[in-house]
C-alpha positions in Angstrom: -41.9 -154.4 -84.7 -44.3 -153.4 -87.2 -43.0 -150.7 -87.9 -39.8 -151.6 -87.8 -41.2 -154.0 -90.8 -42.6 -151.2 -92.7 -38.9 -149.5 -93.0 -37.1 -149.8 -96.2 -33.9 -151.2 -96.5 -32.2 -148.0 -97.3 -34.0 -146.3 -93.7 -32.2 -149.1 -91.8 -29.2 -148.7 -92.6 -29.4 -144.9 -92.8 -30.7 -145.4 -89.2 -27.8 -148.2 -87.9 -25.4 -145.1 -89.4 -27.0 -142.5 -87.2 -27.1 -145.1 -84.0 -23.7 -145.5 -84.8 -22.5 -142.1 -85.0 -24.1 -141.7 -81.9 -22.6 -144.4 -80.1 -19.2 -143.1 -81.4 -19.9 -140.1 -79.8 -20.7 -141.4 -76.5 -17.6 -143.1 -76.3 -15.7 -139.9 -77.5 -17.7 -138.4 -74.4 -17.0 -141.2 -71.5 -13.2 -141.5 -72.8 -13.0 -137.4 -72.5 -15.0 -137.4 -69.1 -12.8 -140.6 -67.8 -9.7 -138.0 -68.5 -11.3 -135.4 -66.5 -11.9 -137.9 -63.8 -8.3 -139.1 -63.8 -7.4 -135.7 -64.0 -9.2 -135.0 -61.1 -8.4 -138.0 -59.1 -4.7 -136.8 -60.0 -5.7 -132.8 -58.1 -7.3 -134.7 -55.6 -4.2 -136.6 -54.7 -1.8 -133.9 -54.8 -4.0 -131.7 -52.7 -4.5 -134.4 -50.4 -0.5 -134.8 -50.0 -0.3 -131.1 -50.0 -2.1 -131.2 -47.2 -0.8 -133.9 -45.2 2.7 -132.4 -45.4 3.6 -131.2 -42.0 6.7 -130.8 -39.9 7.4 -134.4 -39.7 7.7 -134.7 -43.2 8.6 -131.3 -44.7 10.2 -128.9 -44.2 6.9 -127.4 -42.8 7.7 -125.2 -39.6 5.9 -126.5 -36.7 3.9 -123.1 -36.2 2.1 -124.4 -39.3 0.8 -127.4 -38.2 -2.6 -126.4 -38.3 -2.4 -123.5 -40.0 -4.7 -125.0 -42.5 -8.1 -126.3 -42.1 -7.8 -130.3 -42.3 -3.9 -130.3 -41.8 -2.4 -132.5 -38.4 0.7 -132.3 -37.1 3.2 -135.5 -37.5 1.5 -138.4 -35.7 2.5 -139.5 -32.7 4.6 -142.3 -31.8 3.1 -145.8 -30.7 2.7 -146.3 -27.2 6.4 -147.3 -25.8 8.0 -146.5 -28.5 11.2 -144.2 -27.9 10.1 -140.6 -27.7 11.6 -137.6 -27.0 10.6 -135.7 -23.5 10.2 -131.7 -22.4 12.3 -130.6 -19.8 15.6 -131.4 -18.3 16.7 -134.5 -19.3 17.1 -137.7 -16.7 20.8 -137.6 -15.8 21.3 -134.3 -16.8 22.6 -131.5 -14.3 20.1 -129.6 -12.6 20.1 -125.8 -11.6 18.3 -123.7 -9.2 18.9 -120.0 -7.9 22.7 -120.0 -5.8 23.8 -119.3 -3.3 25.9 -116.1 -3.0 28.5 -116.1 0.0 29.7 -112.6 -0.5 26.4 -110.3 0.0 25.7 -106.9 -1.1 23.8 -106.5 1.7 22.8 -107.9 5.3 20.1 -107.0 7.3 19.3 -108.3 10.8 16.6 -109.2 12.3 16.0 -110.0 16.2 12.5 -111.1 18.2 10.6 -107.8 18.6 7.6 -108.1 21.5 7.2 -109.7 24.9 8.1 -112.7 26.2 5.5 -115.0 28.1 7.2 -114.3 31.0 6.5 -111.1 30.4 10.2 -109.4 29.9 11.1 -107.2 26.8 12.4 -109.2 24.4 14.6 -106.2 23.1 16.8 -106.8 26.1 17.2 -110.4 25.7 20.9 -112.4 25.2 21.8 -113.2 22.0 22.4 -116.8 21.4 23.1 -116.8 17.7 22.2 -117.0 13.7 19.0 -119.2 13.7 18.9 -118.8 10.1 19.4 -117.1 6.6 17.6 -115.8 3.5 18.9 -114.6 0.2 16.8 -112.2 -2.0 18.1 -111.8 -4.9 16.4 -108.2 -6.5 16.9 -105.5 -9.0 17.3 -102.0 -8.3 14.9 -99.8 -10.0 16.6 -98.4 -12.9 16.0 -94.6 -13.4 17.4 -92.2 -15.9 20.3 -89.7 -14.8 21.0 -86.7 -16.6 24.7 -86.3 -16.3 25.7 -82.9 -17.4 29.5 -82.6 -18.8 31.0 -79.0 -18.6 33.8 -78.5 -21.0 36.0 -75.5 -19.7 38.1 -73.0 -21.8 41.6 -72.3 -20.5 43.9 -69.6 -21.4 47.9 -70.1 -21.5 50.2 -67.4 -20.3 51.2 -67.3 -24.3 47.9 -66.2 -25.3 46.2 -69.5 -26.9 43.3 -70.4 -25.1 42.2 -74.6 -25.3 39.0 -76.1 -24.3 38.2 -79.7 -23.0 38.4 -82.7 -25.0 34.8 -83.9 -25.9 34.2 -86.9 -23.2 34.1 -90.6 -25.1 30.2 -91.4 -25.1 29.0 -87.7 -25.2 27.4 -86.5 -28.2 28.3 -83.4 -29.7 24.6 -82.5 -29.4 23.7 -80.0 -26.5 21.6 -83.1 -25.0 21.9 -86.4 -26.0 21.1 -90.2 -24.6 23.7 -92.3 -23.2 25.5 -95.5 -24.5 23.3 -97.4 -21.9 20.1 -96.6 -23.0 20.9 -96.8 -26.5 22.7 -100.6 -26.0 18.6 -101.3 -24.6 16.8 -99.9 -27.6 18.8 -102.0 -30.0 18.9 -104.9 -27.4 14.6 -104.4 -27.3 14.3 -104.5 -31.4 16.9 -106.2 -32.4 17.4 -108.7 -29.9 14.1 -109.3 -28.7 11.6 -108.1 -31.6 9.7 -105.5 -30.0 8.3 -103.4 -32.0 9.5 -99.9 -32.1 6.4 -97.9 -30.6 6.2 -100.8 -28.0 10.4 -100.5 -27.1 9.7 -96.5 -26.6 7.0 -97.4 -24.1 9.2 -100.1 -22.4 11.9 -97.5 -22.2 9.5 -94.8 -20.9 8.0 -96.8 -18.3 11.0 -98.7 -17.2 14.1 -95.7 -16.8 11.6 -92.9 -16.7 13.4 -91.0 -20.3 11.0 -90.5 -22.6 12.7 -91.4 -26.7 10.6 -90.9 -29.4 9.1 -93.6 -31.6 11.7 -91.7 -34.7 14.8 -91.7 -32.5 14.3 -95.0 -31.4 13.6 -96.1 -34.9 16.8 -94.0 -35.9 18.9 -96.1 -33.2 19.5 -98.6 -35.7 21.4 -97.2 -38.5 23.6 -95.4 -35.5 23.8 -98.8 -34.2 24.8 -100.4 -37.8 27.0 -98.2 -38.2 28.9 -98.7 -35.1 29.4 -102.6 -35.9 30.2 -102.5 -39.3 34.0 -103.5 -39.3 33.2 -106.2 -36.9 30.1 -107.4 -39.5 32.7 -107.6 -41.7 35.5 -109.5 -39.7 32.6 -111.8 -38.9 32.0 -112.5 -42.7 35.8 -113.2 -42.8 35.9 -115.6 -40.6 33.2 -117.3 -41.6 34.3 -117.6 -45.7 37.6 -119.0 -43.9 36.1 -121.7 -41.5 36.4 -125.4 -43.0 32.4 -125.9 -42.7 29.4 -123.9 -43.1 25.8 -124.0 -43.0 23.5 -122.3 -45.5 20.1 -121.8 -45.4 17.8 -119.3 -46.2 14.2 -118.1 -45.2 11.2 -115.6 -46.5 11.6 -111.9 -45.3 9.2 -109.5 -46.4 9.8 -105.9 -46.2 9.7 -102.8 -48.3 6.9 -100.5 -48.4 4.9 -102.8 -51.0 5.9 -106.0 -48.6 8.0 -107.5 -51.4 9.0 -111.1 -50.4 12.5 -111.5 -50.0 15.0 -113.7 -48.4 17.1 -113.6 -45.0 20.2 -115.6 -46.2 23.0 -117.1 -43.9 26.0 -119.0 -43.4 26.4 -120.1 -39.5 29.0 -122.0 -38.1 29.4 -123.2 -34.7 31.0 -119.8 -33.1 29.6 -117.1 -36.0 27.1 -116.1 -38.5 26.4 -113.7 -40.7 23.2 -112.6 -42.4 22.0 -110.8 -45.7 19.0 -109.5 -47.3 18.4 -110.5 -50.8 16.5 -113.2 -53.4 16.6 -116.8 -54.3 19.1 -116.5 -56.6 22.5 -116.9 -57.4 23.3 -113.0 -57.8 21.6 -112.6 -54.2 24.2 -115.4 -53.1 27.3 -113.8 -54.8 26.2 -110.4 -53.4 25.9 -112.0 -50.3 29.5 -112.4 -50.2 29.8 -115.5 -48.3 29.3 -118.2 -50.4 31.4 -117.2 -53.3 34.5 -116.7 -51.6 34.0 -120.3 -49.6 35.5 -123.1 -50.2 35.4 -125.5 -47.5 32.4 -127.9 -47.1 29.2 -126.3 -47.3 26.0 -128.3 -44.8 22.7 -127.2 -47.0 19.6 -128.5 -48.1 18.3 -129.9 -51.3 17.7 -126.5 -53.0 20.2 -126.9 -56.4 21.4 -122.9 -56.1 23.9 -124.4 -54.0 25.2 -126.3 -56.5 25.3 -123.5 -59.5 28.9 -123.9 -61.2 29.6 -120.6 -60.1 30.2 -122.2 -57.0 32.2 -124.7 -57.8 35.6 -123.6 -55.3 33.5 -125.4 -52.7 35.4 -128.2 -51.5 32.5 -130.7 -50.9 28.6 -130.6 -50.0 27.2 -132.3 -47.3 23.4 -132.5 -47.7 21.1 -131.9 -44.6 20.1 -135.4 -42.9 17.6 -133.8 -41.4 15.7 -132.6 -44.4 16.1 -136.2 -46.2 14.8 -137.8 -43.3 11.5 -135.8 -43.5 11.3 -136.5 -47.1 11.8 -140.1 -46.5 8.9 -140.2 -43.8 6.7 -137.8 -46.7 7.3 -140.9 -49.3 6.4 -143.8 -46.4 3.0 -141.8 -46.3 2.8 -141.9 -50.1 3.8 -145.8 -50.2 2.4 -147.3 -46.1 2.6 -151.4 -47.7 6.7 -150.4 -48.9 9.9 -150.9 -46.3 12.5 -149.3 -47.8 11.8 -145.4 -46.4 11.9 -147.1 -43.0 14.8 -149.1 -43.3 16.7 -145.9 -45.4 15.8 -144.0 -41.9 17.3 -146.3 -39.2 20.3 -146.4 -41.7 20.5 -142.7 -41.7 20.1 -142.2 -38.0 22.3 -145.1 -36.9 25.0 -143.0 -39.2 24.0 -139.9 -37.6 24.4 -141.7 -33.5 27.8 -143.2 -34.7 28.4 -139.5 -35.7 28.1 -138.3 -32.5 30.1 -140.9 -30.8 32.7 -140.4 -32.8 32.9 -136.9 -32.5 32.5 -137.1 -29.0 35.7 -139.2 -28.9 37.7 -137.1 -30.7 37.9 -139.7 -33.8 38.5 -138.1 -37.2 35.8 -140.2 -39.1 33.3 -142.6 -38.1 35.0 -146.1 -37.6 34.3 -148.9 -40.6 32.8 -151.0 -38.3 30.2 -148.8 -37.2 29.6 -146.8 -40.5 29.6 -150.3 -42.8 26.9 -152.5 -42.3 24.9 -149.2 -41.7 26.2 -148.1 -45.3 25.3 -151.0 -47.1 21.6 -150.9 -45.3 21.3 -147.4 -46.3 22.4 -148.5 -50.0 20.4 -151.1 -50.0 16.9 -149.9 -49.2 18.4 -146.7 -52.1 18.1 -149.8 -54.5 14.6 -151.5 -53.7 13.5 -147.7 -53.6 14.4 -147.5 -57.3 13.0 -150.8 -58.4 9.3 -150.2 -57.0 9.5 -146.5 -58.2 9.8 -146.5 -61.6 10.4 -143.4 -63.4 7.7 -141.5 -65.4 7.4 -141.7 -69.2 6.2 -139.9 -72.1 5.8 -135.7 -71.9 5.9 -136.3 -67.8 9.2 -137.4 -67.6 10.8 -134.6 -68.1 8.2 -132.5 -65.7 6.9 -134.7 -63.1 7.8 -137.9 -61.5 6.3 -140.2 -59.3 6.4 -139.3 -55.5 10.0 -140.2 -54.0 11.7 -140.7 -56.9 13.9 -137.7 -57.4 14.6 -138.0 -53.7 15.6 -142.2 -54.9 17.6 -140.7 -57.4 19.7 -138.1 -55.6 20.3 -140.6 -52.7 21.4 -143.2 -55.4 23.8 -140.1 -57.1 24.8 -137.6 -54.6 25.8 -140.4 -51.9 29.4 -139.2 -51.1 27.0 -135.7 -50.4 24.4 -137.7 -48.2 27.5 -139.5 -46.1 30.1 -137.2 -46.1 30.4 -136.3 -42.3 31.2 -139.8 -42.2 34.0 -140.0 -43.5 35.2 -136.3 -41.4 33.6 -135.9 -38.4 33.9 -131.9 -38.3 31.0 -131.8 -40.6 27.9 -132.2 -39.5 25.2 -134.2 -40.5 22.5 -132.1 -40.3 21.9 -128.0 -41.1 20.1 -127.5 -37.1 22.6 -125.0 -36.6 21.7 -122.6 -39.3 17.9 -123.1 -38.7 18.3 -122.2 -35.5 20.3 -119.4 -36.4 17.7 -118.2 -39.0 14.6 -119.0 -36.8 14.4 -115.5 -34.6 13.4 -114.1 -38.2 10.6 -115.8 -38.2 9.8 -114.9 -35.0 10.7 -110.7 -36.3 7.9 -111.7 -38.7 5.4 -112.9 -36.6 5.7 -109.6 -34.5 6.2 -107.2 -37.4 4.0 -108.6 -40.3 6.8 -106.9 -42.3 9.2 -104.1 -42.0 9.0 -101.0 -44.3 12.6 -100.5 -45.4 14.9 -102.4 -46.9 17.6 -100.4 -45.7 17.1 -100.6 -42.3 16.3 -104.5 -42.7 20.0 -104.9 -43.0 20.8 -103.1 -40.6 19.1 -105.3 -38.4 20.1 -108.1 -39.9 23.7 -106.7 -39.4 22.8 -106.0 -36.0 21.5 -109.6 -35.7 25.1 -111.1 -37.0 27.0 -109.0 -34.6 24.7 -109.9 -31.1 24.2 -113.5 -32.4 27.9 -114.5 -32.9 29.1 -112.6 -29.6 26.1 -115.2 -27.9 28.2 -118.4 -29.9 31.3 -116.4 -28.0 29.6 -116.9 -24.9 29.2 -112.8 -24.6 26.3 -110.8 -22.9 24.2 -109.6 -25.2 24.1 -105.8 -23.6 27.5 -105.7 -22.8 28.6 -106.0 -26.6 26.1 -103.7 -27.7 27.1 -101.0 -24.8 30.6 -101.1 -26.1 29.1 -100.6 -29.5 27.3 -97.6 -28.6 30.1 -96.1 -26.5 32.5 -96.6 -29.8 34.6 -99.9 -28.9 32.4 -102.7 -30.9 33.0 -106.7 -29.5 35.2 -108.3 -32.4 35.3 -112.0 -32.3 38.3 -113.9 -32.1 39.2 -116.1 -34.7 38.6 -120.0 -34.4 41.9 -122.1 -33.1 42.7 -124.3 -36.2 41.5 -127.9 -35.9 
């Protein structure tokens, strides 16, 4: 205090300017560092719901589950609670290996040996069948070489003529056979293996020995061969009264570019394309823009570009809102309303499949109604506890949930639409199905080199995939293909 005493009135109050000075700039300081920490709380909290997104409330595939360290698949239900099982279901019709009561074969067999009497059993009376047994085996397949001879003939006029080449044979002096071609496209396309592992399979299986090129080069012949019915498949589809679209990540290309496997399923076709996320990828893809019955699709707002705008209605995937509703639940645990929005939903979706199953045209009022107005109502408590973002983040970022709030609230005649018609359906399951052995092509393949020959699988793909919806063997179709008489589907009896 002393010598505090001995300073003059003019060094105070220069030194209360300096203190304050100072002070103003530790409060500049703690108000910049308590926006870093919000900041940071706000990463923190997005990583955090990054990572918690799974397949039970994304759109996360179940393969990446745990792809990440720290994520968990969905969690699993409370003990009692209605769950789904593995396996055939209870009820459901059982199968086993048949019985066949016309044979290819039958062998007999009698007591061979002595009896303890000590006579020959091999002269013993016959007293009758004691029992059977069916084996049911393959023959082992091995390559034939099947050599055609084409003759020259001479007429009595002069004018020699030679044989007609044979359907199926090559013009080449030695070429492989519609069979073994049908199971090199059947081994890539059908069941992903890889191209030096099909010519392997092939090789060890039949005995012939295809290179890795010529099995590689089986697929453009193999295109090429189902082209008109690729395209007759596209018709019909563009003409069905609903259709599923959905798209997944491809890459291929020698750099690995990423691209997308589009499609448009439908319950007996489907028809793929190679292209981008974007609306000329769409248009080229030749489906969409030509539609204009109701298209099944998720959220994704390509679908509703105004180029599009000959589509007769949209019915958005169930499915995918359900997730999302389950994703904001984890956001907001103390809230009811993503809950009660859910049992709406998949109340609607049962009285869906009742209706259907009944051959009703819509889902009665009594049953869709009360459900409705639950659905609408938990829509509006949604709103009032998620209030929109202001300021500069309005227009960038808003709360968790509330787009999803909004577009239920604005898009409803999209949300219940197979409601009011029972041939759509509520959910997109049919084209994710469709679209998911290209996930599995990418699992096997890391990625494919050539663009080209990308769609030719993926044409490949349309034409074994819809025969399958036909109820077709798989072989069978692409035999004919090979041989030069290509499976074309039939088109759908009207509704």
């Amino acid at each position: 205090m002393a010598g505090v005493e001995e300073l003059s009135r003019e060094e105070l109050v220069s030194l209360l300017v300096a203190q304050a000075g100072t002070i103003a700039a530790q409060k500049e300081t703690i108000a910049s560092q308590a926006e870093i920490v919000e900041e940071l709380r706000r990463r923190v909290a997005e990583l955090e719901r990054r990572l918690s997104r799974n397949s039970g409330n994304s759109s996360v595939p179940p393969s990446a589950d745990d792809a990440l360290p720290g994520r968990t698949g969905p969690a699993r239900r409370a003990a009692g609670a209605e769950k789904g099982k593995r396996g055939k279901r209870k009820g459901a019709d059982g199968s086993s290996l048949a019985w066949s009561e016309d044979p290819d074969e039958t062998v007999s067999h009698y007591p061979l040996g002595a009896c303890g009497c000590g006579a020959d059993l091999g002269g013993a009376a016959e007293v009758g069948l004691a029992r059977s047994h069916q084996v049911h085996e393959v023959p082992l397949v091995t390559v034939r070489v099947v050599q055609h001879d084409l003759y020259r003939v001479r007429c009595g006029c002069g004018r020699e003529h030679v044989a007609g080449q044979p359907g199926g044979v090559a013009r080449a002096p030695a070429s492989y056979g519609p069979n073994l071609l049908a199971l090199v496209v059947y081994l890539l396309v059908f069941q992903h293996v890889p191209v030096e592992r099909a010519a392997l399979l092939v090789r060890d299986v039949t005995g012939a020995a295809p290179s890795t090129g010529f099995v590689h080069g089986v697929l453009a012949r193999a295109a090429a061969a189902v082209a008109g019915t690729v395209e007759r498949i596209k018709e019909l589809v563009v003409g069905s009264p609903v259709v599923g679209f959905d798209e997944t990540t491809l890459r291929c290309g020698p750099a690995g570019t990423k691209k997308y496997v589009l499609s448009a399923s439908t319950d007996l076709y489907v028809v793929f394309g190679l292209g981008g996320r974007d609306l000329a990828s769409f248009t080229a893809f030749g489906v969409l823009g030509g539609f204009v019955g109701t298209a099944v699709h998720d959220r994704y707002n390509l679908y509703d570009h105004a180029d599009f705008a000959q589509v007769g209605g949209h019915q958005l995937c169930v499915a995918h809102i359900l997730r999302d509703l389950e994703d904001v639940a984890e956001v907001y645990p103390d809230s009811h309303w993503p809950g009660q929005a859910q049992r709406a939903l998949r109340g609607l979706v049962r009285a869906w499949h009742t209706a259907r199953d009944a051959g009703r045209a819509r889902v009665p009022a009594e049953a869709a109604g009360p459900l409705t107005a639950e659905f609408r109502g938990a829509v509006r408590v949604g709103l009032s506890e998620v209030p929109p973002a202001e300021g500069p983040a309005a227009t960038t970022k808003q709360p968790p949930g509330r787009s999803l709030l909004e577009c239920l609230r604005d898009r409803e005649d999209d949300v219940l639409r197979f409601c009011s018609d029972t041939r759509v359906w509520p959910t997109n399951n049919i084209s994710e199905r469709d679209l998911r052995p290209q996930k599995t092509q990418q699992k096997v393949s890391g990625r494919l080199t050539s663009e080209d020959v990308t769609r030719h699988r993926l044409d490949l793909r349309t034409y074994v995939a819809t025969a399958r919806k036909h109820g077709m063997n798989v072989m069978a179709v692409l035999r004919d293909a090979m041989a030069g008489t290509p499976w074309t589907p039939p088109a759908a009896a009207s509704p």
